[in-house]
N, CA, C and O of each residue as an XYZ file, in Angstrom:
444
protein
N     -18.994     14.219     10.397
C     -18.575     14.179      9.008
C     -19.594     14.909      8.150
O     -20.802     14.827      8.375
N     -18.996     15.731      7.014
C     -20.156     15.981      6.075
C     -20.976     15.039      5.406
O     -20.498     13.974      5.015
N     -22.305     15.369      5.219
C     -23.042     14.466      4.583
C     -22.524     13.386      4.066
O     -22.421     12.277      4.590
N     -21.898     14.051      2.061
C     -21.324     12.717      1.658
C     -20.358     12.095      2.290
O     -19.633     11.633      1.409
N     -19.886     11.788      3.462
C     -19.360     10.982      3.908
C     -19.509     10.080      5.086
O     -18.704      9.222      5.448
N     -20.732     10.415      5.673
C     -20.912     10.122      6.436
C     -21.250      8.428      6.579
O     -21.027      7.746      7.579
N     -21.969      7.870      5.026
C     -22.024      6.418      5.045
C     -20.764      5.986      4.583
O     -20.729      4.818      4.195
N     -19.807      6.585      4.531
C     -18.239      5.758      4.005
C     -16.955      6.255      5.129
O     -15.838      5.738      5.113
N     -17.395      7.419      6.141
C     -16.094      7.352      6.811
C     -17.058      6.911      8.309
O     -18.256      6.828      8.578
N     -15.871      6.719      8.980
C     -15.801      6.765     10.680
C     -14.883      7.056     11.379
O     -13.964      7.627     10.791
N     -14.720      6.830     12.778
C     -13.700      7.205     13.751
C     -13.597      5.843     14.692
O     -14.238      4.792     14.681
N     -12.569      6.303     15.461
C     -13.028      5.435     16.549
C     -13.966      5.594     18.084
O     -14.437      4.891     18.978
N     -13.862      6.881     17.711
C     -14.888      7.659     18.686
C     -16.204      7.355     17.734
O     -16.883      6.598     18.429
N     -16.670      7.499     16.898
C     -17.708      7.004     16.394
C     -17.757      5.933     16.352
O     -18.592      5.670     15.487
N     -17.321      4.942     16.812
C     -17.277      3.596     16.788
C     -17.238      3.078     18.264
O     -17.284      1.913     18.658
N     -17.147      4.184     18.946
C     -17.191      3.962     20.597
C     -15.841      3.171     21.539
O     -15.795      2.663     22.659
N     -14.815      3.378     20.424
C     -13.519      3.278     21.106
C     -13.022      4.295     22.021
O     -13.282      5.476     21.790
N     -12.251      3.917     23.158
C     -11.986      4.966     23.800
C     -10.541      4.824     24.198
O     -10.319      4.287     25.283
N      -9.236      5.352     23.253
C      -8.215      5.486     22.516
C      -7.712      6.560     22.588
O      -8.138      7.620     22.129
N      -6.385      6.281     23.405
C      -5.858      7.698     22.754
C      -4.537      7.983     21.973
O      -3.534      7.290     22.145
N      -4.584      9.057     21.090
C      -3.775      8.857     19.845
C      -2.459      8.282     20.637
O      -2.081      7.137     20.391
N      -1.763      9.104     21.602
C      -0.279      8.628     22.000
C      -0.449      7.060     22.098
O       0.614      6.469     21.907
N      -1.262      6.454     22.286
C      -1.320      4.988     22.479
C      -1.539      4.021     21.075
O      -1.106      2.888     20.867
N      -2.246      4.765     20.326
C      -2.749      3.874     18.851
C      -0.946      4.374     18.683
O      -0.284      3.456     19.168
N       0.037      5.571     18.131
C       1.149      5.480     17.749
C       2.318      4.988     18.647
O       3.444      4.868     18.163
N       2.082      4.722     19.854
C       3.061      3.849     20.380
C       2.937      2.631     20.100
O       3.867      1.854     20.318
N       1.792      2.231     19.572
C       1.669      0.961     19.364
C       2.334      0.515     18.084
O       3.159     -0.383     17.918
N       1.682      1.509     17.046
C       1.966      1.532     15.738
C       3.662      1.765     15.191
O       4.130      1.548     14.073
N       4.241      2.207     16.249
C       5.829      2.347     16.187
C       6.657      1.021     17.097
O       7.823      0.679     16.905
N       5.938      0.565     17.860
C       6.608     -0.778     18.665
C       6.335     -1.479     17.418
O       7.277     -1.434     16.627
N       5.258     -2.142     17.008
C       5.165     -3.169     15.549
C       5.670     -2.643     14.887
O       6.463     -3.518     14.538
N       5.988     -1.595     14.179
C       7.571     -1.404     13.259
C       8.609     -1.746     13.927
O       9.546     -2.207     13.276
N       8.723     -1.647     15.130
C      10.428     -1.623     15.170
C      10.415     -3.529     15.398
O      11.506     -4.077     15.242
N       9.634     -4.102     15.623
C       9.921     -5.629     15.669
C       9.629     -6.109     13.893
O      10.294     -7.071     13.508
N       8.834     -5.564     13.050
C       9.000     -5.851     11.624
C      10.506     -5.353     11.649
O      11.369     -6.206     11.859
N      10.842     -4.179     11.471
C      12.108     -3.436     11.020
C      13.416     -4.504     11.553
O      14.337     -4.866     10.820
N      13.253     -4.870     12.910
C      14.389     -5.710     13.297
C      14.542     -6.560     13.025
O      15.691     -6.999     13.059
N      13.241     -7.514     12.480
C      13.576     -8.834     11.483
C      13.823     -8.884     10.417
O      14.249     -9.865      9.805
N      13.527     -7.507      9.891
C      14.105     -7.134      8.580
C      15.539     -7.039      8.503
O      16.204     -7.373      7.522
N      16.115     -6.431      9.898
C      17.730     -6.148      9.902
C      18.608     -6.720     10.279
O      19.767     -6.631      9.873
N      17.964     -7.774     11.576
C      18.686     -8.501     12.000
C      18.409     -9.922     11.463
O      19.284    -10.703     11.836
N      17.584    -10.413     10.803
C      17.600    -11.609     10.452
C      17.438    -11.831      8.681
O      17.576    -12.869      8.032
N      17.220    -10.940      8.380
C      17.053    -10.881      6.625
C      15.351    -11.105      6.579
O      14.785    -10.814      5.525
N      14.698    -11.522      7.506
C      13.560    -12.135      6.946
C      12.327    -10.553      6.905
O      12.120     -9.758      7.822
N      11.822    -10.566      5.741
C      10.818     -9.176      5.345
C       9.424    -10.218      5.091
O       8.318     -9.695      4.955
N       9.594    -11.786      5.041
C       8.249    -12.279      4.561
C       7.038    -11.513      5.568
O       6.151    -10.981      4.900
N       6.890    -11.391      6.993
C       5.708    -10.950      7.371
C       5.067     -9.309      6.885
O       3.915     -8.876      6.888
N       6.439     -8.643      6.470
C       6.036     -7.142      5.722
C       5.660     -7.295      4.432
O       4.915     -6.493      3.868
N       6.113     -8.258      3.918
C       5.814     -8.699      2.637
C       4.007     -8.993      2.970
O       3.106     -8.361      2.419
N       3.860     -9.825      3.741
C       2.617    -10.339      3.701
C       1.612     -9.412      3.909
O       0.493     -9.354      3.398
N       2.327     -8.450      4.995
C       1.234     -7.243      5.058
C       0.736     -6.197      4.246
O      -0.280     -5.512      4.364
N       1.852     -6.200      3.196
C       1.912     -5.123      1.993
C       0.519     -6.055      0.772
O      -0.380     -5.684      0.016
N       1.071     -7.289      1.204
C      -0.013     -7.730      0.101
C      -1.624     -8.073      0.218
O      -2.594     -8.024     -0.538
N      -1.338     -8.491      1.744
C      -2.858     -8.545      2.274
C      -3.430     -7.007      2.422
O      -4.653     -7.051      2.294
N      -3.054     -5.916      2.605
C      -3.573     -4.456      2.558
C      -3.674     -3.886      1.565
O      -4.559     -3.032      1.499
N      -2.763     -4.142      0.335
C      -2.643     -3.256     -0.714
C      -4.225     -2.648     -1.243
O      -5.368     -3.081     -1.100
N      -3.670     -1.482     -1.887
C      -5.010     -0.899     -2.451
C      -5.250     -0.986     -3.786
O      -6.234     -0.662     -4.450
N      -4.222     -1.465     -4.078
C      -3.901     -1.460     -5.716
C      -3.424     -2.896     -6.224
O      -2.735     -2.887     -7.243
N      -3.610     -3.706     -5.837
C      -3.112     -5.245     -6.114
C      -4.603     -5.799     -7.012
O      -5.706     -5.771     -6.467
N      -4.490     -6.070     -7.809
C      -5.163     -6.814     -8.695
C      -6.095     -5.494     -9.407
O      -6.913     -5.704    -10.302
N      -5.825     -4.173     -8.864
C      -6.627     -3.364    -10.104
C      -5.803     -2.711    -11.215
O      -4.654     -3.083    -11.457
N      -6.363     -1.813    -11.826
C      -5.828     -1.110    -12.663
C      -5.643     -0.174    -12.544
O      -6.603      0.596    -12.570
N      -4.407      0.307    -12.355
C      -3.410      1.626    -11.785
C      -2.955      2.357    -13.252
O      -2.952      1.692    -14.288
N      -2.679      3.392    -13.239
C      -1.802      4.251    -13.847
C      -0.418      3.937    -13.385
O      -0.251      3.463    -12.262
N       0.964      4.264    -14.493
C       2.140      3.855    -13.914
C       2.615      5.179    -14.435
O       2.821      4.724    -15.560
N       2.957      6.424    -14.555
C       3.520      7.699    -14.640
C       5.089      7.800    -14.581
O       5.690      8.231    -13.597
N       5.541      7.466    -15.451
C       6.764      7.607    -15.733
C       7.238      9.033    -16.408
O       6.927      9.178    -17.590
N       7.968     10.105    -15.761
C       8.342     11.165    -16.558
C       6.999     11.731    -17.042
O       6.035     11.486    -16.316
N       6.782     12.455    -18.166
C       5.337     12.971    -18.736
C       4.373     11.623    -18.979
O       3.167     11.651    -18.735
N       5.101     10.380    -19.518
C       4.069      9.164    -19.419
C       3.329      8.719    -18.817
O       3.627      8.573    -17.632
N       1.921      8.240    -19.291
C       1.137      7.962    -18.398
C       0.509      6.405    -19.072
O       0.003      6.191    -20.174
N       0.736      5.618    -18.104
C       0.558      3.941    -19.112
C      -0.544      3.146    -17.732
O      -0.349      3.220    -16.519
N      -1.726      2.395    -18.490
C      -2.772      2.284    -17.918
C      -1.976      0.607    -17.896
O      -1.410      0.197    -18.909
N      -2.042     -0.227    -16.621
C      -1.574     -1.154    -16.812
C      -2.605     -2.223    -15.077
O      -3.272     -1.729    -14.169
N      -2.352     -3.259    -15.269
C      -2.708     -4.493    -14.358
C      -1.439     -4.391    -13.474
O      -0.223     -4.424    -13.659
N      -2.666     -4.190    -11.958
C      -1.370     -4.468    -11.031
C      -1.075     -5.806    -10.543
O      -1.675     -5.766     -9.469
N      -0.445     -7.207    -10.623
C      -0.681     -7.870    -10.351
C      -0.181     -8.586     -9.038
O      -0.688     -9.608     -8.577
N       0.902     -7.890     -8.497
C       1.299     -8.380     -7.159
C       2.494     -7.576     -6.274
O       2.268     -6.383     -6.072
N       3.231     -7.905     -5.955
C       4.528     -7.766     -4.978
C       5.461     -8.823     -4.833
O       5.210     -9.717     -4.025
N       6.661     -8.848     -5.606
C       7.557     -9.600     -5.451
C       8.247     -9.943     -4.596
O       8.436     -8.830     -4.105
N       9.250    -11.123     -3.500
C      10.157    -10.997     -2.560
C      11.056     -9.776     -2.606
O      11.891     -9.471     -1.755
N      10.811     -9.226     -3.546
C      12.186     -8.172     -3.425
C      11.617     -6.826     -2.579
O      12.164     -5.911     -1.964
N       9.993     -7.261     -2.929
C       9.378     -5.718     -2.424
C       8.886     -4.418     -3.926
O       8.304     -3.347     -3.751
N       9.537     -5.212     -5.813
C       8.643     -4.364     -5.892
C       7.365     -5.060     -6.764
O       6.986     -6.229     -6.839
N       6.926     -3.940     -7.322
C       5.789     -3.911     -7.554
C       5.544     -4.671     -8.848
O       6.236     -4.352     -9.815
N       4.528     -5.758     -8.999
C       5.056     -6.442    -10.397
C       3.330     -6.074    -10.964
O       2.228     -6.299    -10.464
N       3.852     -5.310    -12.436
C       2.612     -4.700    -13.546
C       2.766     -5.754    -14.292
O       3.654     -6.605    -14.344
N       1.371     -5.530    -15.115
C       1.323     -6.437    -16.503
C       0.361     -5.509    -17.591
O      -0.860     -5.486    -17.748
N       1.563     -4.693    -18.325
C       0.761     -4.120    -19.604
C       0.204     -4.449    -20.437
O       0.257     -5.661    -20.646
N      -0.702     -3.542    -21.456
C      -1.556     -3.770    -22.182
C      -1.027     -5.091    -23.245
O      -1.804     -5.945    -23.673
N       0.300     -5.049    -23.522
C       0.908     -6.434    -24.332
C       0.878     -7.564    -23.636
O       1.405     -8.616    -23.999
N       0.173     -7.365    -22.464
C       0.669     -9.086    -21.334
C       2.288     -8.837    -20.711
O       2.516     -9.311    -19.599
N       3.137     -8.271    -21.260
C       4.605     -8.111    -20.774
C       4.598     -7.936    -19.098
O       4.205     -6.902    -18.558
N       4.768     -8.338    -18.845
C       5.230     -8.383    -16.820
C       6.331     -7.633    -16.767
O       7.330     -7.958    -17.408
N       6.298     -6.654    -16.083
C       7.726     -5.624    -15.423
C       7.557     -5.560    -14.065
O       6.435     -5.657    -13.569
N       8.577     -5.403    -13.389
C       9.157     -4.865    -12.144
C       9.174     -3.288    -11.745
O       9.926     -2.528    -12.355
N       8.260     -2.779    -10.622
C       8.558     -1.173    -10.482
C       9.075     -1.329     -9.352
O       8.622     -2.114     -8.518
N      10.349     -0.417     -9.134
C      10.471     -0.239     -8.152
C      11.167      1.248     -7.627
O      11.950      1.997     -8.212
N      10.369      1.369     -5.909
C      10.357      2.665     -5.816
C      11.003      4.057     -6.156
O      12.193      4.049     -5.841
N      10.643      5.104     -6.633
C      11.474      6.163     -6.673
C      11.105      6.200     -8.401
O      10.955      7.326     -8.873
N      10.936      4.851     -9.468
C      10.290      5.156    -10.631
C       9.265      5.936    -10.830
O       9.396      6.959    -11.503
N       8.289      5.645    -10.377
C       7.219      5.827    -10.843
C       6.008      6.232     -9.743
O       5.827      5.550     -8.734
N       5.395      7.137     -9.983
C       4.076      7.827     -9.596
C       2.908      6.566     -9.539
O       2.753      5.983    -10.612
N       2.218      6.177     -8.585
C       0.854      5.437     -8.919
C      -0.080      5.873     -8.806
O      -0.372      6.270     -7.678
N      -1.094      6.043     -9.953
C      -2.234      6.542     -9.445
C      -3.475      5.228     -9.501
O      -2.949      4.314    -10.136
N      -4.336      4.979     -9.242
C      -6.001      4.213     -9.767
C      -6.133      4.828    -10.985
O      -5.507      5.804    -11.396
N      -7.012      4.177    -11.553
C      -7.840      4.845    -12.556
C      -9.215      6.424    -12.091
O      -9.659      7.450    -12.605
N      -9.328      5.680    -10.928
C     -10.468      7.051    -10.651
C      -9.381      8.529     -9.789
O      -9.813      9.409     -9.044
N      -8.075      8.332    -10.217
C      -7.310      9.389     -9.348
C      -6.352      8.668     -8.106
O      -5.913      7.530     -8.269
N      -6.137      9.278     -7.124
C      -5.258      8.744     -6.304
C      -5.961      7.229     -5.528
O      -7.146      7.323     -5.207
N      -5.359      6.092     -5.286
C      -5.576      5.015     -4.552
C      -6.653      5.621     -2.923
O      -6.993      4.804     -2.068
């Protein structure tokens, strides 16, 4: 890695895993298709739900919400059962985003 990155990124070869990609994405596509099938065949999304919220990068900070030329500095505060995204603007008002609205950025640029 270049310098500046060298104390903030890694690998798994730098980490002394010995992995190979066809195997990290077979893996990574078998656990979708058992999320995806409980999603389809049983209605239930709570464990994608859970994963979206335990990973998020943007859950409890302050995102940009980019609507059209708009650009509105707002609190991200969670993920609803439905899957979307629930803000809380500068008035306290709570809204619902959901995908295909809106652009997200962080405040320091992309998440």
């Amino acid at each position: 890695f270049e310098e500046e990155l060298q104390d903030k990124a890694t690998s798994l070869y730098k980490e002394n895993y010995n992995v190979s990609r066809v195997d990290i994405v077979k893996e990574i596509l078998c656990q979708f298709e058992k999320l995806y099938l409980d999603y389809i065949e049983k209605d239930d999304k709570k464990e994608v739900l859970d994963i979206c919220r335990q990973y998020s990068a943007i859950i409890n900070k302050e995102i940009y919400v980019i609507k059209n030329d708009q650009k509105e500095l707002v609190d991200c505060i969670g993920i609803n059962e439905e899957g979307n995204l629930i803000i809380k603007n500068k008035d306290g008002k709570l809204e619902e985003i959901m995908s295909g609205e809106v652009s997200i950025r962080g405040v320091k640029g992309y998440v």
